[in-house]
C-alpha positions in Angstrom: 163.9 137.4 74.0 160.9 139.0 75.5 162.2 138.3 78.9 165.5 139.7 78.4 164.0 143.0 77.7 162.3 142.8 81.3 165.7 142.1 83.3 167.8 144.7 80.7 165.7 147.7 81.3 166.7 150.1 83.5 165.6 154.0 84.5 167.4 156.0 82.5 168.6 159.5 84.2 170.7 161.2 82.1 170.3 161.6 78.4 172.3 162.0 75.2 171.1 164.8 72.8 170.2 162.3 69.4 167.0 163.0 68.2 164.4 160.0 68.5 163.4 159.4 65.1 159.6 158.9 64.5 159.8 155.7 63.3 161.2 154.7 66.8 158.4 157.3 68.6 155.5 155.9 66.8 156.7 152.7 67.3 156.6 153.4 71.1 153.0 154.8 71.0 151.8 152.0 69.1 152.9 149.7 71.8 151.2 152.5 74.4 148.0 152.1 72.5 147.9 148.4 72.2 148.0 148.0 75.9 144.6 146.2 77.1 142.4 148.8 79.5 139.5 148.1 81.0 136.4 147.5 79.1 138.5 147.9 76.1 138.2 152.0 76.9 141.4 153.0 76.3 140.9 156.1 78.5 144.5 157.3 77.6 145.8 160.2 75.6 149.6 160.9 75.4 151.1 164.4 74.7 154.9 164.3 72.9 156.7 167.3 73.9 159.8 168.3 72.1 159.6 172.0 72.6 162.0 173.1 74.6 160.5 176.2 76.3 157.7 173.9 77.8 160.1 171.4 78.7 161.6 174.1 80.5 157.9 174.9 82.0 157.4 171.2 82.7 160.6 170.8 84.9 160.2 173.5 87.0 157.1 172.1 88.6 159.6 169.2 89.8 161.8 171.1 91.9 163.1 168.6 94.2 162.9 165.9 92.1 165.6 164.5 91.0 164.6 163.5 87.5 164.0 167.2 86.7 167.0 167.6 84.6 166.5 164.6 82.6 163.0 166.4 82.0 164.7 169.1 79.9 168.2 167.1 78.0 165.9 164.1 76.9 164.5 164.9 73.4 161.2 163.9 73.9 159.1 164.2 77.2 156.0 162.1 76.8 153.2 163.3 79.5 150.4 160.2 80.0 146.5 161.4 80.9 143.8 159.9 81.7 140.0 160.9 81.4 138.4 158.5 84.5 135.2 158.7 83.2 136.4 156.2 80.2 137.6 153.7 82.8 135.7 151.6 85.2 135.6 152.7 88.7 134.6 149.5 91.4 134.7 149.5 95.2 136.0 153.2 94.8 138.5 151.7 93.1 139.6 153.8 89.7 140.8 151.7 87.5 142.5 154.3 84.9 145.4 154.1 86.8 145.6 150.5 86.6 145.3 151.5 82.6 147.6 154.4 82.5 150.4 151.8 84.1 149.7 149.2 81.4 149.8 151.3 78.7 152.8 153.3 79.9 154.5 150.2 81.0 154.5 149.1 77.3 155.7 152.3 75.7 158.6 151.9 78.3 159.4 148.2 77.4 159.2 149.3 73.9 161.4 152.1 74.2 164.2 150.0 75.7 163.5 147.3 72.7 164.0 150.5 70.2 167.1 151.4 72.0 165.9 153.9 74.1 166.0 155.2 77.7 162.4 156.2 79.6 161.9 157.0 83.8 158.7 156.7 84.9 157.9 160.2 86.5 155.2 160.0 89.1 156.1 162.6 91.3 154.1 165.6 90.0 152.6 168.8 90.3 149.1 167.5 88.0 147.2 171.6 88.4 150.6 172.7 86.6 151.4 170.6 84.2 147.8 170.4 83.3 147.9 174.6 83.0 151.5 174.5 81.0 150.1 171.9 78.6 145.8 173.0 78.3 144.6 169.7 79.7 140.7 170.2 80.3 140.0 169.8 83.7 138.4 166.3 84.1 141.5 164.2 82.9 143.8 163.6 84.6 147.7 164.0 84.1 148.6 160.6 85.7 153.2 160.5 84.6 155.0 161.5 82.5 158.4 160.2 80.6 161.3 161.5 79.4 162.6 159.7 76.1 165.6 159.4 74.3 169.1 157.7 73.8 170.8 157.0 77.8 173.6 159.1 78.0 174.7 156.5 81.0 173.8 152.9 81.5 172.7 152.1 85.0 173.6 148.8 86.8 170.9 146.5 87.3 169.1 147.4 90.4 168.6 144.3 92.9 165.6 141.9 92.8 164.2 140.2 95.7 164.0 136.2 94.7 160.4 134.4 94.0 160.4 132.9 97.0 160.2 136.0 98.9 157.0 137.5 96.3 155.0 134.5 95.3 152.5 132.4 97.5 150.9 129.4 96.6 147.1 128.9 97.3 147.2 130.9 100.6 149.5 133.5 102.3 
């Protein structure tokens, strides 16, 4: 079962205008904040937009991008930050993004297991959308996600086999 939701999910691009019901939502941040993090921190906080005017706000710092109009027709935009200090950091390596992919990675597979589209949004202006939406200065505003019912149903992008991705023992 499980696995079926790993090869099903797709990016969803274009959204239909049903309302996500919070049952579904809160299902979805439950499964965000049941993700492991390091040191159990759980440096994460998720903001749920549904206002429209700050959608609006939100999508004009993506000009170019072309998930910006998905930004503003989803229902829900969900905007994942981080505070770094409440994530390890080894080798100058921080680990809340590691933590901030977990956790959204789980709202996303839960999403598509409540029937619902998300699109990972990494391409950002952080200073804006950290003005638009009053994020304090040391987190940081790590993706963001639009959520709601696909309008369209992508085909399955390809997969490179095993073979090419896996080693055994050495390279």
């Amino acid at each position: 079962m499980a696995m079926r939701i790993f090869a099903e999910r797709r990016s969803i691009r274009r959204y239909g205008d049903r309302p996500v019901e919070e049952e579904k939502l809160s299902e979805v941040l439950e499964a965000a904040r049941l993700a492991p993090s390091w040191a159990n921190m759980q440096c994460w906080t998720y903001i749920v937009v549904r206002d429209p005017g700050v959608k609006e706000a939100i999508a004009a710092t993506l000009e170019g991008n072309p998930i910006q109009k998905a930004v503003t027709s989803a229902p829900v935009l969900i905007v994942a930050c981080a505070d770094p200090e409440k994530s390890g950091n080894v080798n100058g390596q921080p680990y809340y993004m590691l933590d901030i992919g977990i956790s959204m990675q789980q709202l996303m597979l839960e999403a598509w297991n409540q029937g619902l589209g998300t699109c990972w949004v990494g391409w950002i202006k952080e200073d804006e959308i950290r003005s638009i939406l009053g994020v304090p200065q040391n987190i940081r505003v790590v993706a963001l996600t639009p959520l709601g019912y696909p309008a369209v149903l992508p085909d399955a992008p390809p997969r490179k086999p095993l073979e090419e991705i896996v080693r055994h023992d050495r390279w």
